[in-house]
C-alpha positions as CSV (number, residue, x, y, z in Angstrom):
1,X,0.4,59.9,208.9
2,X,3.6,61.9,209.4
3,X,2.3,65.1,207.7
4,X,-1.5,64.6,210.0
5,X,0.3,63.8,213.5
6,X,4.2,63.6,213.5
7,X,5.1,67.1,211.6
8,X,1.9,68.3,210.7
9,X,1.8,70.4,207.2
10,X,-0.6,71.1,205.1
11,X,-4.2,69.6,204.5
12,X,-3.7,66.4,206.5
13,X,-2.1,68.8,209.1
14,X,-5.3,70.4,209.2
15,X,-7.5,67.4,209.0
16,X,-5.1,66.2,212.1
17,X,-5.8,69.2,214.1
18,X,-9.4,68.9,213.9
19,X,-9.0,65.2,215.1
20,X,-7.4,66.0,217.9
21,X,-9.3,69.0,218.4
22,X,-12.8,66.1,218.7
23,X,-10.9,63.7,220.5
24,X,-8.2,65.3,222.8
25,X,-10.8,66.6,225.5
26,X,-10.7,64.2,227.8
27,X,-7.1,63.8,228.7
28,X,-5.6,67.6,227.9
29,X,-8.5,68.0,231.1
30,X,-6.9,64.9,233.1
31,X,-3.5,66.0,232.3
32,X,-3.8,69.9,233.2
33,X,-5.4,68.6,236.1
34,X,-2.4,66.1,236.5
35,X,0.0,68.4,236.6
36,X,-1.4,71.0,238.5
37,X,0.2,74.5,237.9
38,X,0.3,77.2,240.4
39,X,-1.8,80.7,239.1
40,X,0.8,82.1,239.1
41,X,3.3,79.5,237.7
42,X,5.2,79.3,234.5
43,X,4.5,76.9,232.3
44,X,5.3,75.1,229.2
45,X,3.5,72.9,227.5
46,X,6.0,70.9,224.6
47,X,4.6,69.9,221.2
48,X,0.7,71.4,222.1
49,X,-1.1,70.6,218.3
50,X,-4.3,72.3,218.0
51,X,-3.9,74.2,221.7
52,X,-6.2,72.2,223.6
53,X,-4.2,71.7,226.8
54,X,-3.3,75.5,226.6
55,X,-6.9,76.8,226.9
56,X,-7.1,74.8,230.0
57,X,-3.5,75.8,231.1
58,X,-4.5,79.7,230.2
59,X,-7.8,79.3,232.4
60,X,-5.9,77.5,235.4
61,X,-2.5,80.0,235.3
62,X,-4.2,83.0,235.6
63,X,-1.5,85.2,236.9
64,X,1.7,83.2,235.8
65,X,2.7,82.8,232.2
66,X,1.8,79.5,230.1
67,X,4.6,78.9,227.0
68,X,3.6,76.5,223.6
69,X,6.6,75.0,221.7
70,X,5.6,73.0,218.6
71,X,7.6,72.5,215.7
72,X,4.2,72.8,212.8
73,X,3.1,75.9,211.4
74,X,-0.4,74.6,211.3
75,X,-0.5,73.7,214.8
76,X,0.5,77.1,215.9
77,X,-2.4,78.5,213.4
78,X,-5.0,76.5,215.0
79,X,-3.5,77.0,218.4
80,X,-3.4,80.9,218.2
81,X,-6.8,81.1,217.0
82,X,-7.7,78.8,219.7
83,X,-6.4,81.4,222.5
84,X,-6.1,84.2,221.4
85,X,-7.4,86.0,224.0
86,X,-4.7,84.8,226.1
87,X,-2.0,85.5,223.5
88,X,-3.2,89.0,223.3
89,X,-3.2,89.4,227.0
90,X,0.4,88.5,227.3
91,X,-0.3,85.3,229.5
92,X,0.7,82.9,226.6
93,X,3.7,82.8,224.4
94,X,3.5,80.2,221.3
95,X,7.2,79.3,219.9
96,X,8.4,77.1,217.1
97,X,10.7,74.5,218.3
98,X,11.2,70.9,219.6
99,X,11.9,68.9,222.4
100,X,15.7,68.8,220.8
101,X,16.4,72.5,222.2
102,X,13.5,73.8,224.0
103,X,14.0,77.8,223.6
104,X,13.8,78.9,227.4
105,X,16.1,79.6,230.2
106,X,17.4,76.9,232.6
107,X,15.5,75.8,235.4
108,X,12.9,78.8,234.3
109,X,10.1,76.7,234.2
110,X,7.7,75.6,237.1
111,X,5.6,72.7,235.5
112,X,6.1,71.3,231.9
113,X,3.6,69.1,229.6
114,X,3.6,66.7,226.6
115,X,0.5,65.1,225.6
116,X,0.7,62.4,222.5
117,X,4.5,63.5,221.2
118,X,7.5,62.1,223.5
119,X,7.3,59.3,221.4
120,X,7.6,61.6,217.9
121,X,10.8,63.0,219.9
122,X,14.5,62.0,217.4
123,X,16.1,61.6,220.9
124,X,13.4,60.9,224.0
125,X,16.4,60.9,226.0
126,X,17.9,64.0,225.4
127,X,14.3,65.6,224.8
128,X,14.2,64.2,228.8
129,X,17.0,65.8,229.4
130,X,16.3,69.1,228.0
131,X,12.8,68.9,230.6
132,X,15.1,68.8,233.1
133,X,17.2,71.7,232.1
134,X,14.4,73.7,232.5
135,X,12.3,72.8,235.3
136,X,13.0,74.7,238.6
137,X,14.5,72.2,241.3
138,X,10.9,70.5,242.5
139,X,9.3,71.4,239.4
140,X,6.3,69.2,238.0
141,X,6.8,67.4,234.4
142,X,3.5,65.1,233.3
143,X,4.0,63.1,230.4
144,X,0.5,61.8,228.8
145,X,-0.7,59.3,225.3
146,X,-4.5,58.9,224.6
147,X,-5.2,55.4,223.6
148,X,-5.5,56.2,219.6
149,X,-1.8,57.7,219.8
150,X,-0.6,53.8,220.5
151,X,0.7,54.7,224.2
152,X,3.9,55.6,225.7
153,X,7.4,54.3,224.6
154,X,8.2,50.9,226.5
155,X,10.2,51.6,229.9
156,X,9.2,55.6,229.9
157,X,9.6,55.5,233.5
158,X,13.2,54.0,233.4
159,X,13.8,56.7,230.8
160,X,12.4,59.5,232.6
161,X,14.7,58.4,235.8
162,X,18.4,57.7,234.1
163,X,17.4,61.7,232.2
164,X,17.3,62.6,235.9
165,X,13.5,63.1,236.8
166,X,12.3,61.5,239.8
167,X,8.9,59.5,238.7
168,X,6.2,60.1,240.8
169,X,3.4,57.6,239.1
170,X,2.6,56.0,236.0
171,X,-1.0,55.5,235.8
172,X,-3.2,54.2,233.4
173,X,-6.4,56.2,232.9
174,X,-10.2,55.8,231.0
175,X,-8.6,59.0,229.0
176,X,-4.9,57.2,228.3
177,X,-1.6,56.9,230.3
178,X,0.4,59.7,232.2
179,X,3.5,59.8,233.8
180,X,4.2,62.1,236.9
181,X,7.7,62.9,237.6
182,X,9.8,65.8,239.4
183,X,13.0,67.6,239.0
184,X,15.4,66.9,241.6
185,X,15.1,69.1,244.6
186,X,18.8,70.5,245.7
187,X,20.3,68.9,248.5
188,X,21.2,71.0,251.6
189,X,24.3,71.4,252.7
190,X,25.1,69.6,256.2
């Protein structure tokens, strides 16, 4: 199980890539249309397996720039072959890493997504954390789990609030669950 969905690797890595590839579909579409990303936006989408939700991201953020960090080798080779015309355009960026220490700028980031991983993250908290570094004051985070992947951790709201997001919704879906939140906006000064 770990080496098919947790930290894919070799042939189950592979075989888990192609089963997400089958069943994905439906939420990576609810959850790019969830989040909704400006054309010009930039994106990241954290932990993005076989690249699904970055075809649609690519397709939807046209002019802006759409960044993949996932931590498997295999993921990154089904994900590149997957968009590779967005790749070569030099609209998408794919990047080993983690939630841990996601490798881009503070508050650089416009709209971020995880589908069926926060609850793979070591730490969700500081993985929350880290989404928050990174989103620009208002920015968008969704947060989705397909039934098969067993759902979100218990209290993910709570969680997403005491990292410092402010949660939008939490909504339970044909396609799975997702969770809406913002990053704070800055106050002005009276």
């Amino acid at each position: 199980m770990y080496r098919m969905f947790v930290r894919p690797e070799g042939p189950a890595g592979h075989a888990g890539a192609e089963l997400m590839a089958r069943t994905g579909v439906a939420m990576a579409d609810e959850a790019v249309a969830t989040l909704d990303p400006a054309s010009d936006g930039q994106v990241l989408e954290i932990g993005f397996g076989p690249g699904l939700a970055l075809q649609r991201l690519a397709a939807v953020v046209s002019a802006g720039h759409v960044t993949g960090v996932d931590p498997s080798t295999v993921m990154h080779r089904h994900a590149r072959e997957r968009n590779r015309a967005a790749i070569e355009a030099g609209r998408m960026t794919l990047v080993h890493g983690t939630a841990a220490q996601l490798p881009v700028r503070a508050e650089s980031v416009d709209a971020v997504l995880a589908i069926d991983n926060l609850h793979f993250w070591p730490d969700i908290s500081h993985g929350l954390g880290e989404v928050v570094r990174v989103l620009r004051p208002g920015g968008r985070f969704v947060c989705a789990f397909t039934p098969p992947s067993g759902g979100p951790p218990h209290r993910l709201g709570r969680m997403a609030g005491e990292a410092g997001l402010i949660v939008v919704s939490e909504k339970h879906a044909y396609s799975g669950y997702l969770l809406t939140a913002t990053a704070p906006s800055p106050r002005l000064a009276g």
